[in-house]
VEXGU-469125 format. One record per residue: residue in three letters; x, y, z of N, C-alpha, C in turn. Coordinates in steps of 0.1 Angstrom, whole numbers, plus 5000, padded with zeros to 4 digits. Layout:
BEGIN
ALAXYZXYZXYZ ...
***
This chain:
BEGIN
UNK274591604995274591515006273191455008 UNK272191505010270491485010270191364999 UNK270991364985270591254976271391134977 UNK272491184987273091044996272390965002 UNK272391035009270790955021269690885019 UNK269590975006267690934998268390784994 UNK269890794987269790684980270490584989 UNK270890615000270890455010269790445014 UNK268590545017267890445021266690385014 UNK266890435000266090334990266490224995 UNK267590174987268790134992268689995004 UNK268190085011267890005026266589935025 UNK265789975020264389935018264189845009 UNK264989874995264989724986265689594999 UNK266789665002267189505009266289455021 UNK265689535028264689475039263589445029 UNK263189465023261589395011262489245008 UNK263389235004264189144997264289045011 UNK264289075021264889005033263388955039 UNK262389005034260988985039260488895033 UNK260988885018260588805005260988705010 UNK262488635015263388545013262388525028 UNK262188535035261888505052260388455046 UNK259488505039258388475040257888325029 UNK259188345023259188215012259588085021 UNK260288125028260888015044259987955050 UNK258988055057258088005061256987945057 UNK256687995044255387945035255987865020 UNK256187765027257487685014255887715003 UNK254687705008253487654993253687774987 UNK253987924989254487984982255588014969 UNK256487954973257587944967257487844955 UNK256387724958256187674947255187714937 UNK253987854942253487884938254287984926 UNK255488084930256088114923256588064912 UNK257487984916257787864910257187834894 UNK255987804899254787714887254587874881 UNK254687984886254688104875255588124868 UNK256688104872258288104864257888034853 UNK257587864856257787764845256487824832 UNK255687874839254487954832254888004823 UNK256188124825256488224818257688124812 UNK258788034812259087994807258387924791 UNK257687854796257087794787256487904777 UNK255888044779254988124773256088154765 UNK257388224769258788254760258788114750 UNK259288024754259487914739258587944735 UNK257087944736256087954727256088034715 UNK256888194720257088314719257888284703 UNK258988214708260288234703259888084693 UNK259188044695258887914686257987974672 UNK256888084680256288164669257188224657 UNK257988324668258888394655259688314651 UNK260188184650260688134642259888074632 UNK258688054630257687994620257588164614 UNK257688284616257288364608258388514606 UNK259788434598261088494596260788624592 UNK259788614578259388714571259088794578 UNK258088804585257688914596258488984604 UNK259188914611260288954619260889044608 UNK261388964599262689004591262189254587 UNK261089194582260289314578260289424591 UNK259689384605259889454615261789514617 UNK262389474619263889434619264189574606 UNK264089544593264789644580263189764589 UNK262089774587261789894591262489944604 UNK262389904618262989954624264290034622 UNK265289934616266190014609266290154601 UNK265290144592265190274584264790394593 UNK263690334602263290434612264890504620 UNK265090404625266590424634267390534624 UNK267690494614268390614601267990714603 UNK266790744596266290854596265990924612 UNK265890864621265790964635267390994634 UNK267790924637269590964639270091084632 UNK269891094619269591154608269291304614 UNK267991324616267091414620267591454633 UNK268291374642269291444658269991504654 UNK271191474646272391504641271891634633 UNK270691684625270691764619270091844628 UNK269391844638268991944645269991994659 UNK270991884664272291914672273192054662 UNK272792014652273992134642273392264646 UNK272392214638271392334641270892404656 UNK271692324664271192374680270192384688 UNK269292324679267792304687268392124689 UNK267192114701267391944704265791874701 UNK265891824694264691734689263391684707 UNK262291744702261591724713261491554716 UNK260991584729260291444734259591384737 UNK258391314729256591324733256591224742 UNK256991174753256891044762256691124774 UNK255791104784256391194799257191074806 UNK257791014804258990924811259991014811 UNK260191124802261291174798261591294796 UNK260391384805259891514806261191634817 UNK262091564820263091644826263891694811 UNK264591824816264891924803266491824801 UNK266991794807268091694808267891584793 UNK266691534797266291434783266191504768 UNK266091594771265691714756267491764758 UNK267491864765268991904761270091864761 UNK270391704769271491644765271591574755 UNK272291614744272391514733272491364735 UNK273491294744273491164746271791094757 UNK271391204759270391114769269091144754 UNK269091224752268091244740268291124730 UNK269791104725269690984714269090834720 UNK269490844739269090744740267890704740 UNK267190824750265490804750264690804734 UNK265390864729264490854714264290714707 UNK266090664712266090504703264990424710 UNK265490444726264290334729262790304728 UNK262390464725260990484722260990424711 UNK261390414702261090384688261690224689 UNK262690164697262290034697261489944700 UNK261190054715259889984721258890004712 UNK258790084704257290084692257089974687 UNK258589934678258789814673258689704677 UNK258789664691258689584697257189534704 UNK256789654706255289634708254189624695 UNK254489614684253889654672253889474670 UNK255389444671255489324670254489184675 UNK254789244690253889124700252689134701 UNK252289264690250289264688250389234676 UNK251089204663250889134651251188994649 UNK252188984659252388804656251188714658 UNK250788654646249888564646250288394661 UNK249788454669249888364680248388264677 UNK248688154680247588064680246388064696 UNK247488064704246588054718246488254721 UNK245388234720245088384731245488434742 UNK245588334752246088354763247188384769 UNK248288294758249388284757249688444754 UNK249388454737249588574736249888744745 UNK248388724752248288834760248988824773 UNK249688734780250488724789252088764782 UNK252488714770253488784763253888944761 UNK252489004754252289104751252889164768 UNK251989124777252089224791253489184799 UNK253589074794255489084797256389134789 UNK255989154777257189224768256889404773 UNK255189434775255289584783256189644794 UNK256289504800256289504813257989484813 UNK259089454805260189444803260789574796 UNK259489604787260989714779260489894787 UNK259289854798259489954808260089974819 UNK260989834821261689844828263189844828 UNK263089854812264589854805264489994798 UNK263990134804263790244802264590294805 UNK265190374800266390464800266190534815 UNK264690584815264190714825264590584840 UNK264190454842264790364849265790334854 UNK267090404849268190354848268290434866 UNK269890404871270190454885270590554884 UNK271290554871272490674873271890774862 
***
């Protein structure tokens, strides 16, 4: 009952921030365009992104089959240690509840995503980007995405 409560009134708190956001953008229209010109920021930084990896297939392509092999062999290595009844540890503290280690399905999941997010961050510090700036706003939005696409994140 207690984790009821907790969770309406997260719950309740996202929607009043949300209702403060929408009121305060109302009032301060120069805000909203300030946003705004950040969006189109980050738009434009994404094509830039996605304009890169398309000039350098090879790369990608290479990232993409390692990942894969990695993905094999961990899978590999779960399934052989589930037999064996030990559960493969887990070096992240996102994922430090015994839940993440002894459930088989939350284990496969946090492992995969560690190891994509590797991939994926290995990626957005090797792509030969031309603008610097560009780059490092990429980099801290791709951090800043696959932390929020974390299993340990999820609601349920």
């Amino acid at each position: 009952m207690n984790d009821d409560k907790e969770l309406n009134d997260l719950m309740e708190s996202i929607a009043s921030k949300g209702m403060q956001v929408l009121s305060n953008l109302q009032s301060n229209p120069d805000d909203a365009a300030f946003y705004f010109k950040k969006y189109l920021t980050f738009l434009s930084d994404y094509q830039s992104l996605l304009a890169t990896l398309s000039q350098n297939p090879e790369q990608v392509w290479k990232m993409q089959v390692d990942y894969w092999q990695e993905a094999s062999t961990l899978l590999n290595n779960q399934f052989t240690s589930w037999l064996s009844g030990k559960a493969p540890p887990i070096e992240d503290k996102k994922f430090k509840g015994e839940e993440w280690v002894s459930n088989p399905m939350f284990n496969l999941l946090s492992q995969h995503y560690l190891l994509a997010s590797k991939h994926v961050t290995s990626l957005m510090e090797h792509i030969e980007v031309k603008d610097k700036q560009t780059a490092h706003r990429v980099q801290f939005f791709a951090r800043q995405l696959l932390e929020a696409l974390s299993p340990a994140n999820y609601l349920l």
